[in-house]
C-alpha positions as CSV (number, residue, x, y, z in Angstrom):
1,X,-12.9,25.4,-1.5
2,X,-11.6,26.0,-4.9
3,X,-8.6,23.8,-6.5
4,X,-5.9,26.5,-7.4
5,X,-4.4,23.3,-9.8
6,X,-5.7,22.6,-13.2
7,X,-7.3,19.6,-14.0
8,X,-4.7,18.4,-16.5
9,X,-2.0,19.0,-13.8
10,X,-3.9,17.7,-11.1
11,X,-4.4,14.3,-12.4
12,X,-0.8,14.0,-14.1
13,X,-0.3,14.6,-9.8
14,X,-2.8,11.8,-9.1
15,X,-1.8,9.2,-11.8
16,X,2.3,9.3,-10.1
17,X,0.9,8.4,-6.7
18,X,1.0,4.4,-6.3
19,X,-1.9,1.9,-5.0
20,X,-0.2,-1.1,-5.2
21,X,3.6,-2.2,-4.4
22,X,4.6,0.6,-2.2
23,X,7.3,0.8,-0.5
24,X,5.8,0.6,3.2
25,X,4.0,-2.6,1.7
26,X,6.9,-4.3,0.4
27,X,9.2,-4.1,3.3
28,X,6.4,-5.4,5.4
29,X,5.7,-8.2,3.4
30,X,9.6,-9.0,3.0
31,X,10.0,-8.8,7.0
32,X,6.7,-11.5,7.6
33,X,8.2,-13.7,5.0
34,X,11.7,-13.8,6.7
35,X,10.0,-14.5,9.6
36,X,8.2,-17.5,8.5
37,X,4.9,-16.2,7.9
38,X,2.7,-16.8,4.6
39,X,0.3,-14.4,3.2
40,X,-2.3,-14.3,0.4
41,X,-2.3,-10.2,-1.6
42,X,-5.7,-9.1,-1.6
43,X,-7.3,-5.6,-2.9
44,X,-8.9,-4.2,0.0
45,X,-7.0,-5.3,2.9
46,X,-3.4,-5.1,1.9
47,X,-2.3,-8.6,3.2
48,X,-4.3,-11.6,4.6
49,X,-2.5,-14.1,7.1
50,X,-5.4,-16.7,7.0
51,X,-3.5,-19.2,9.5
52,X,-3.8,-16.8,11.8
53,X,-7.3,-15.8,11.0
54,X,-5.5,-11.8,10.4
55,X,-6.0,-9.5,8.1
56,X,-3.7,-6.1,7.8
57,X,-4.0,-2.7,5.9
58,X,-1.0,-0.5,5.6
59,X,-1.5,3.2,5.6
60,X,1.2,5.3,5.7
61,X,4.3,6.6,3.6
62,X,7.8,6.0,3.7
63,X,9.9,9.3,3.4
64,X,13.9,8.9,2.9
């Protein structure tokens, strides 16, 4: 399947969308730590609660 984008727009596209620090990720992290839970930040999984031996990836985007 061909791209019907160029590559100069295509990856102005790509370089806008986030990896880090999204907004699904930061509400999530904000509700655990009101609730009393720590977490470390890690690259691959998004957030590791090692007291509780958990580790949690967030997929997903948040649409308003």
């Amino acid at each position: 399947m061909t791209d019907i984008i160029s590559p100069n727009i295509r990856s102005r596209m790509m370089s806008g969308i986030r990896r880090e620090n999204t907004k699904p990720e930061i509400m999530f992290r904000k509700g655990l730590y009101k609730r009393g839970y720590r977490y470390r930040l890690h690259a691959k999984p998004d957030l590791v609660l090692a007291k509780y031996n958990v580790i949690v990836f967030i997929h997903g985007i948040l649409l308003r």
